[in-house]
N, C-alpha and C positions, 0 to 999 in steps of 0.2 A: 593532272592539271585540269582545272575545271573548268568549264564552260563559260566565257565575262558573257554578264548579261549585260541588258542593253539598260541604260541609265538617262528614263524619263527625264530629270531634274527637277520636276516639279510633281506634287501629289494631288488628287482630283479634291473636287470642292463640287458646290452646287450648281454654278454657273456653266464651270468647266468641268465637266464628270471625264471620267478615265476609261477607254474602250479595255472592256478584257474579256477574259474565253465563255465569260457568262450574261454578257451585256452589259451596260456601262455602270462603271461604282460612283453613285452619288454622297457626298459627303457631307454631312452635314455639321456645320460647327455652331453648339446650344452658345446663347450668348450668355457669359460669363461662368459656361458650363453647368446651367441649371435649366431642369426643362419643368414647363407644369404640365399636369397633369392632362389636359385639352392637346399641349403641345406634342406630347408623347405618346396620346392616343393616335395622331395623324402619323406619325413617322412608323406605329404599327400596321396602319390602317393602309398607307402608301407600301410597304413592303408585302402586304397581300396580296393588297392590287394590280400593282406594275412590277414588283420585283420576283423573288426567289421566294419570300414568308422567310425572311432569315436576317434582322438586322445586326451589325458587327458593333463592338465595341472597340475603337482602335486605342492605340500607343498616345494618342494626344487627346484624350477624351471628346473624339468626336462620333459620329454615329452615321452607319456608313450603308445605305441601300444599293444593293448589288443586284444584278439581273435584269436591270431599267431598259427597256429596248428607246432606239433614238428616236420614235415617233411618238414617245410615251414623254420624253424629257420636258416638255414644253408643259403637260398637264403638274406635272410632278413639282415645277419651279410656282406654278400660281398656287398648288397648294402649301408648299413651305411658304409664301409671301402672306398667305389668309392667317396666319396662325405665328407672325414675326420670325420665323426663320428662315429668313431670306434677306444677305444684303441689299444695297441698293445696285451693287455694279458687281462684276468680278473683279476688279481693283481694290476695290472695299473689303472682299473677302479675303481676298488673297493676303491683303495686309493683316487684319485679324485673326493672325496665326497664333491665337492667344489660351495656353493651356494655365488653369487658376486651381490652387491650393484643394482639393476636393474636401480636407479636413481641416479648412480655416472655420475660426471662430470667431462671432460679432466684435468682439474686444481687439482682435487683431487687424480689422480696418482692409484686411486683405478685395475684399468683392469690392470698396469702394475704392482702392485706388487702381482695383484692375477697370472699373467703371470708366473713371480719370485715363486711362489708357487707352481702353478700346476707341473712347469720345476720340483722343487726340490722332488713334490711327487711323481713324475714318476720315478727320480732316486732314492728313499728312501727305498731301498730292506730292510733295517734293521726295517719297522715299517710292516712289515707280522705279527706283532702279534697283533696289532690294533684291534678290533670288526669291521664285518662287515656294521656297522649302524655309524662309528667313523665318525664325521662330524666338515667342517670350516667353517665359512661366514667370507667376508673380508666386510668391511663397508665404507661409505664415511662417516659418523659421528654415533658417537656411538647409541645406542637403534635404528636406522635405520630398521634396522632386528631384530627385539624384539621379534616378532611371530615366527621366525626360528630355528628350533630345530641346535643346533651346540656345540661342546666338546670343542674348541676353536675358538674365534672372533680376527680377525684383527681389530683395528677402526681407523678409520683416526681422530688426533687431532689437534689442534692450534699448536701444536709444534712437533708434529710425529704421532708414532704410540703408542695406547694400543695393548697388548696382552691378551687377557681375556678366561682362563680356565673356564669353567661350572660348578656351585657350587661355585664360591668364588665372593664377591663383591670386590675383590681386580686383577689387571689387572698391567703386567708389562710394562712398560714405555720408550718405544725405540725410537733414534732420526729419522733411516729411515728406508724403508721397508727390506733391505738387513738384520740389524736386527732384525726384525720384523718376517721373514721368518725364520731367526735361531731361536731366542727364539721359538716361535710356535713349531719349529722342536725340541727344549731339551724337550718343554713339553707333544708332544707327541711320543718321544722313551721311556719318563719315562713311560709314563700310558702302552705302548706296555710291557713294561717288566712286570708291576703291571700285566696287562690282561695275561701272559705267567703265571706267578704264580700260577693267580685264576684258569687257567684251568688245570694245575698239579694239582690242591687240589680237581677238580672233580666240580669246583663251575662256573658258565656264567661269562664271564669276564667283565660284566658291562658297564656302561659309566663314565665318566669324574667326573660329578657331584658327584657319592656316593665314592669319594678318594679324591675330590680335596682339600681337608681341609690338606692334608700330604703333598701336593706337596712345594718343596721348590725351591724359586728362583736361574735360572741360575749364573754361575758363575757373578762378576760384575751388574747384575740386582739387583731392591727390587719390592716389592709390592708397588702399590699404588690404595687408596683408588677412588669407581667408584661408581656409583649411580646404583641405577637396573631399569632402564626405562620399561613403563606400555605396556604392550603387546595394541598395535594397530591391527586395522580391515584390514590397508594395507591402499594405497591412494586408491582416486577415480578414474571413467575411463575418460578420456577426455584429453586436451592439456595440455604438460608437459614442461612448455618452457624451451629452450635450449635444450631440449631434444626428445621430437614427441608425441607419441599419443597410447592415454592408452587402449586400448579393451580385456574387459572381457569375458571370457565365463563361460557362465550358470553351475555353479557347478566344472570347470573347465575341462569341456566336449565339444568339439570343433568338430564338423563336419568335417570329410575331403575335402569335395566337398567346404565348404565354406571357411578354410583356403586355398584352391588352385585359389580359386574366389578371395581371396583377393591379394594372391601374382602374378596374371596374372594383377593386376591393378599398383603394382609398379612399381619402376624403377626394372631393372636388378641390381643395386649396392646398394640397399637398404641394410640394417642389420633390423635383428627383435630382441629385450630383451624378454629373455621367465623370466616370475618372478614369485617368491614366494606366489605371492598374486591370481595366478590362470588366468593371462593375459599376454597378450603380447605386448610389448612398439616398435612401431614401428618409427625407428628414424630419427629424422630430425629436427633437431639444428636451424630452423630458425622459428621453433614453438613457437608462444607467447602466454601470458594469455588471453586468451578468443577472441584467433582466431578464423575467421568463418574456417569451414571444407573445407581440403584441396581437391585439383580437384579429388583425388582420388576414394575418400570419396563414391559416390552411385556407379562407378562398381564395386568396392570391396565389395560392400552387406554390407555393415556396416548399414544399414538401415532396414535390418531385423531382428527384434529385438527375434527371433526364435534362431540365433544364436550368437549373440551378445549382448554385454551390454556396452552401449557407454555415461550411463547419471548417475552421483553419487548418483540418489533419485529412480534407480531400483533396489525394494525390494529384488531382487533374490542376491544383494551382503550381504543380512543380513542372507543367509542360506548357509550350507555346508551338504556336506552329503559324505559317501564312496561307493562305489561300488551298498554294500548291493548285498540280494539275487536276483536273481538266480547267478550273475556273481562271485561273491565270494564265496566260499566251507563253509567258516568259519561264514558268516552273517545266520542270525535267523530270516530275515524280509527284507523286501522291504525298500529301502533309498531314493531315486531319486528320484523318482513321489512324493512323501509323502515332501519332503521337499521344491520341487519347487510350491505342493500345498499351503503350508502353506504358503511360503512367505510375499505374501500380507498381512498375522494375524500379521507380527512380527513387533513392533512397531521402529522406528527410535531408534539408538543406541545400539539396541536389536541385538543378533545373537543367531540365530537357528542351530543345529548342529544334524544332525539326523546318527544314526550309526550303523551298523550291529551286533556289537559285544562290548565289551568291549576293544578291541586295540584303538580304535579312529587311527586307520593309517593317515586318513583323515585333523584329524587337532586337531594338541599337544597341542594349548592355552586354556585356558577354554572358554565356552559359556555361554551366561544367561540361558540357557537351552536345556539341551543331551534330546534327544528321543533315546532312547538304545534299539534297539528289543533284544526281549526275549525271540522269537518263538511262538507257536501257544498255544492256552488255546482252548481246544477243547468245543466246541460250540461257544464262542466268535471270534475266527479267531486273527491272529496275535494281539499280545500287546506288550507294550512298558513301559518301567522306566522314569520315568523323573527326570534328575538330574537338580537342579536350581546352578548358578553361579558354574559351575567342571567342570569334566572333563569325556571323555565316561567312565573311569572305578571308578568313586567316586562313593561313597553314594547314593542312588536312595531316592525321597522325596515321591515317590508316583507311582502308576500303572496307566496307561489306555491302554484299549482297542485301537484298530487301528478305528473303529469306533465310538467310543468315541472322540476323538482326532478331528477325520475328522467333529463331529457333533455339536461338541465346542470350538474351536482353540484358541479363545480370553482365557477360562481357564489356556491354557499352562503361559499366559504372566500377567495375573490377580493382580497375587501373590505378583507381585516385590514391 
């Protein structure tokens, strides 16, 4: 039986950062998931100064400063405000829970009606009653972001847009993005009022999925019927044509000295895509399929494969891992080392998911196999659950030792 962790309900941001076992995690959400090049020299430059020198790439394409001590917070908010990354309120941000297509394309209109979205969630005083975890992704074609946790999906179709609530295989059906942004908008004032309810009766106001079965289409709208696309691993790293150039980081843990190594090698008018997938897509449209690398390519350090991950067949894209302890309050075990060890054991197709806790904050989709610490078994030293094809908080098939584990790793993957 595993240990229920304790469940924050809400994830940090920049206003509101999150206390853990390494100083407060700052969150930063790029706006419309693009940063420039000035923007991402500061969010390097703040991670040396007041953080750990370690910025994270999360689950929602946002970019995350860890190790912030609380009398440092205050300088750290006027420098994301000199450089536009900073709401105006934490009400603002918290609304702009908005992860955007990282490999949309000019034709697909996706950044302009995510644009059209952000404007109307900034003015949306009427949805404060939302959950603070309420989440959109806008899409350039549907299942796109399949791996993305979201309460409601934009998707770009042959003929408009879907609107798709969480929990319903059914998805409304708008000509363009104007209503697209409405409908989205009827269907989250109703859950806001649903969530205002639950919290009169004493009860968490939940997400989307456990009501969406109630929800009834806006005025003039119907349902229509959508497929549920298979949760993918994310693309690989390397040339995106039309679009630039894929680089991953190990766990989606990024050096600050090496992100600033890289943006000293652009142009000055670059843009970076910070993505869901734990990389960053650096763009440049005149990128084709199986370009040689571009001039930039060794001063940027992309060549050190210490921080980088620049080729679709390294192992380290088949592991994920959170925090884990000591940096997290809440983790029962070590996660990082332990999972960038095993890598190499995990076989092609295969993903490894190694966790502190039972939250999986890390990553929502299932994996062929959760390593879940469980804390210490005294003489044995830390061990671990292992849940085969779940999720961090399912079913556990089996125990081992952290020594164990380390002694036979091929056993984790045996089974399948």
């Amino acid at each position: 039986m595993h240990t229920p962790p304790h469940i924050q309900g809400w994830c940090p941001g920049a206003w509101q950062p999150m206390a853990s076992g390494d100083g407060l995690v700052v969150r930063v959400r790029p706006p419309l998931g693009r940063l420039t090049v000035a923007q991402a020299r500061r969010l390097a430059r703040l991670g040396l100064v007041h953080g750990t020198g370690v910025l994270e790439l999360s689950s929602r394409a946002n970019v995350q400063l860890r190790g912030i001590a609380p009398g440092r917070h205050a300088a750290v908010l006027r420098a994301l405000a000199a450089v536009g990354l900073l709401d105006a309120d934490a009400g603002r941000e918290r609304r702009r829970n908005l992860v955007i297509d990282p490999l949309c394309r000019p034709q697909e209109a996706v950044h302009a009606l995510g644009q059209a979205l952000q404007q109307a969630l900034d003015a949306a005083d009427d949805l404060a009653g939302l959950p603070a975890k309420f989440g959109w992704s806008v899409e350039g074609a549907p299942g796109r972001l399949a791996g993305v946790s979201a309460d409601i999906r934009l998707q770009r179709t042959s003929t408009g847009w879907q609107v798709q609530p969480d929990g319903r295989q059914q998805a409304l059906a708008v000509a363009d993005a104007g209503q697209a942004v409405a409908a989205g908008l009827a269907l989250a004032r109703w859950f806001a009022g649903q969530a205002v309810l639950r919290r009169a009766q004493g009860l968490r106001p939940g997400r989307m999925a456990a009501v969406a079965a109630q929800l009834q289409p806006p005025p003039g709208l119907d349902w229509v019927e959508t497929e549920t696309p298979a949760h993918g691993e994310g693309p690989a790293p390397g040339a995106v044509p039309g679009l630039g150039w894929l680089l991953g980081a190990p766990l989606g843990r990024l050096p600050a000295v090496a992100l600033a190594r890289l943006l000293r090698a652009l142009p000055e008018q670059a843009f970076l895509r910070v993505t869901p997938w734990r990389m960053l897509l650096v763009e440049d449209q005149d990128t084709e399929a199986g370009a040689a690398m571009p001039r930039w390519w060794a001063a940027a350090g992309l060549d050190s494969a210490a921080d980088w991950i620049t080729h679709a067949h390294d192992p380290r894209l088949r592991v994920s891992a959170c925090t884990g302890a000591p940096g997290c309050t809440q983790a029962l075990g070590p996660t990082q080392t332990l999972a960038l060890e095993l890598a190499p054991q995990v076989p092609r197709g295969a993903h490894l998911h190694v966790t502190g806790c039972a939250k999986g904050c890390a990553r929502q989709a299932p994996a062929t196999v959760v390593l879940r610490a469980e804390g210490e078994d005294e003489g044995e030293g830390p061990f671990y659950s292992v849940v085969r094809h779940g999720r961090a908080g399912d079913r556990a098939q089996e125990q081992r030792t952290l020594a164990s584990v380390r002694d036979n790793p091929g056993l984790l993957f045996s089974k399948e």
